[in-house]
C-alpha positions as a Markdown table, in Angstrom:
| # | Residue | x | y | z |
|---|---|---|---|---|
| 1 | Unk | 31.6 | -41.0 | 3.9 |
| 2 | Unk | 28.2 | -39.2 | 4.7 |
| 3 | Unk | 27.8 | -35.5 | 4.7 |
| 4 | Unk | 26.1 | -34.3 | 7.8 |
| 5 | Unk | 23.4 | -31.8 | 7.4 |
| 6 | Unk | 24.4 | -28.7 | 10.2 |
| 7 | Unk | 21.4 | -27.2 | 12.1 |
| 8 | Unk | 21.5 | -23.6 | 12.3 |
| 9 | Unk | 23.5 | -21.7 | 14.6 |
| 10 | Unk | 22.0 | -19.6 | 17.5 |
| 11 | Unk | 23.8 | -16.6 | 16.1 |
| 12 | Unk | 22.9 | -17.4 | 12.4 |
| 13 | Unk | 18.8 | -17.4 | 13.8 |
| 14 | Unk | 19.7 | -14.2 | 15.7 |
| 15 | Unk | 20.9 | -12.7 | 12.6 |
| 16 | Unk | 18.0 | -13.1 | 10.4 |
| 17 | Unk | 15.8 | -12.1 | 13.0 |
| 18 | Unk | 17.9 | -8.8 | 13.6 |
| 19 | Unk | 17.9 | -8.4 | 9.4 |
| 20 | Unk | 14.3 | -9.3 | 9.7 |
| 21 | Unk | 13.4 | -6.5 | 12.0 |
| 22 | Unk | 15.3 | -4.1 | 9.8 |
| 23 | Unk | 13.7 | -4.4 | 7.4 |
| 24 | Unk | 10.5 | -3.9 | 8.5 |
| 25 | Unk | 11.6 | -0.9 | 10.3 |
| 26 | Unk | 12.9 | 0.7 | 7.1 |
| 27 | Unk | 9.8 | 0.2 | 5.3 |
| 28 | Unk | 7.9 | 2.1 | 7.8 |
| 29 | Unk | 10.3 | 4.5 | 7.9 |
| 30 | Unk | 9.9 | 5.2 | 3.9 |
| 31 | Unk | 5.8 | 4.9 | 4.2 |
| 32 | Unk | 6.7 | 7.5 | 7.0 |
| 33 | Unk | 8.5 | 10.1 | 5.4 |
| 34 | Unk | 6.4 | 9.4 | 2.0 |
| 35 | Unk | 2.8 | 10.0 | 4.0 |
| 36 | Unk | 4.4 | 13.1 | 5.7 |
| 37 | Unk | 5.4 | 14.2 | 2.2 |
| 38 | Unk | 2.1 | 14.1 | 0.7 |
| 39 | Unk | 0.5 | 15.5 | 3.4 |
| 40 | Unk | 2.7 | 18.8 | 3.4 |
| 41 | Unk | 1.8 | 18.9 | -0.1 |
| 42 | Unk | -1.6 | 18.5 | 0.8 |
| 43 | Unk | -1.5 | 21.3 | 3.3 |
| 44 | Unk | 0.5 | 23.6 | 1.3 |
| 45 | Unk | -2.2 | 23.5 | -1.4 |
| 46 | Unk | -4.9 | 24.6 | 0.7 |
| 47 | Unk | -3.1 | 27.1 | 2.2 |
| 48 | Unk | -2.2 | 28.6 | -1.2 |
| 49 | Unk | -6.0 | 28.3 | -2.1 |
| 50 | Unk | -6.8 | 29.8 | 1.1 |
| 51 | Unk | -4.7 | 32.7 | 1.1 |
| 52 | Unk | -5.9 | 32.8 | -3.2 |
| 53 | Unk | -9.5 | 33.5 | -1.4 |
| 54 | Unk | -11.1 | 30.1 | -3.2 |
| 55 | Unk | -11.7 | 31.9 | -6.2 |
| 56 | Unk | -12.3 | 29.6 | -8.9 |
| 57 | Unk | -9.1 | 30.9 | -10.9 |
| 58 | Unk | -6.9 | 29.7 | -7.8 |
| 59 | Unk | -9.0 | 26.5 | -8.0 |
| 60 | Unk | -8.2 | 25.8 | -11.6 |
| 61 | Unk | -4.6 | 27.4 | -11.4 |
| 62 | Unk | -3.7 | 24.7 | -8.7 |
| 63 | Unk | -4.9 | 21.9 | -10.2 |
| 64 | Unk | -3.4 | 22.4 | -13.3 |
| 65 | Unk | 0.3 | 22.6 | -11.3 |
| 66 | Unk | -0.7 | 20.4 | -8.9 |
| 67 | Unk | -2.0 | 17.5 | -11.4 |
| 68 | Unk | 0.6 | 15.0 | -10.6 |
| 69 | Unk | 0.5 | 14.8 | -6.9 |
| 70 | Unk | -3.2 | 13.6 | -7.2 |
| 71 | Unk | -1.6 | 10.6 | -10.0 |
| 72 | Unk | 0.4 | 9.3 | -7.6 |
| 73 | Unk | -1.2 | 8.8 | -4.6 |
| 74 | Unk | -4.0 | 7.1 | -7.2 |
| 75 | Unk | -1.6 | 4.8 | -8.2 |
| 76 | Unk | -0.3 | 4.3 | -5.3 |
| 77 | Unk | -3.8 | 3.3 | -3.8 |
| 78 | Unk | -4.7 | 1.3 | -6.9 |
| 79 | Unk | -2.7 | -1.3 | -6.4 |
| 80 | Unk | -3.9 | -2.6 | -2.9 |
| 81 | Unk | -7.5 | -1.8 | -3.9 |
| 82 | Unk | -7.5 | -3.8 | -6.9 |
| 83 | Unk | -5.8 | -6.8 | -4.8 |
| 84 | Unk | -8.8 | -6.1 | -2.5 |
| 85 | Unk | -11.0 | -6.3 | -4.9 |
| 86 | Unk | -9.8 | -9.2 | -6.6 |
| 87 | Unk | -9.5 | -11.2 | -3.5 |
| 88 | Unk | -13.2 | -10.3 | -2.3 |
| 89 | Unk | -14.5 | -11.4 | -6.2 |
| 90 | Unk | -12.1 | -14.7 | -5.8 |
| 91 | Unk | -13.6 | -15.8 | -2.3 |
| 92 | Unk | -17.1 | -15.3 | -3.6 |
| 93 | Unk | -16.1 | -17.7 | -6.5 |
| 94 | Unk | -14.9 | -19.9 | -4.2 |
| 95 | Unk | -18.0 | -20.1 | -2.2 |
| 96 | Unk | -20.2 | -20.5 | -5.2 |
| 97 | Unk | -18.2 | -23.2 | -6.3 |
| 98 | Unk | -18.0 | -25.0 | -3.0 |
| 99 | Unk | -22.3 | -24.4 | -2.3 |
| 100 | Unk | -23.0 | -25.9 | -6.1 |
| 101 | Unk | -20.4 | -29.0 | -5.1 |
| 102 | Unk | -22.4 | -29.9 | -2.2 |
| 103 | Unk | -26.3 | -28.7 | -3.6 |
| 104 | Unk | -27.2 | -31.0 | -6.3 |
| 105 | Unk | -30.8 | -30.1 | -7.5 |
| 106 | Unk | -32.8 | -33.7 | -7.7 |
């Protein structure tokens, strides 16, 4: 007796197309709320350092109680960058590589 492989169902493709979409909609939805939450944070800052009349006691008053919100958005940006980075020093290997392959010196 042979087993019969089953294609997939119309509604099965539907499915993970409908959890595919999710998803993606609640990953913008967290990048969403987190932007909105550093840029209130953001704002709120220089309002308190306007309203302190950007004396240089506000200036180092804030960013000692402030410290952490410039960490994470650091390390939140570090990631991609160094993945940019890496990717930009990788190609340019690869295209040395590939140009001393094909240049031999006589």
């Amino acid at each position: 007796m042979q087993i019969s492989r089953t294609e997939p169902t119309e509604a099965y493709l539907q499915a993970l197309e409908d959890e595919q979409r999710g998803a993606l909609h609640d990953r913008t939805t967290v990048w969403g709320f987190l932007w909105v939450l550093f840029l209130f944070k953001a704002g709120t800052v220089a309002a308190t350092m306007w309203a302190a009349g950007l004396t240089s006691e506000a200036t180092v008053l804030l960013s000692i109680t402030t410290w952490p919100w410039l960490i994470i958005p650091g390390l939140a940006l570090s990631g991609p960058l160094l993945y940019r980075y890496r990717l930009r020093r990788v190609r340019a290997r690869k295209v040395a590589l590939h140009r001393a392959e094909w240049l031999v010196n006589e």
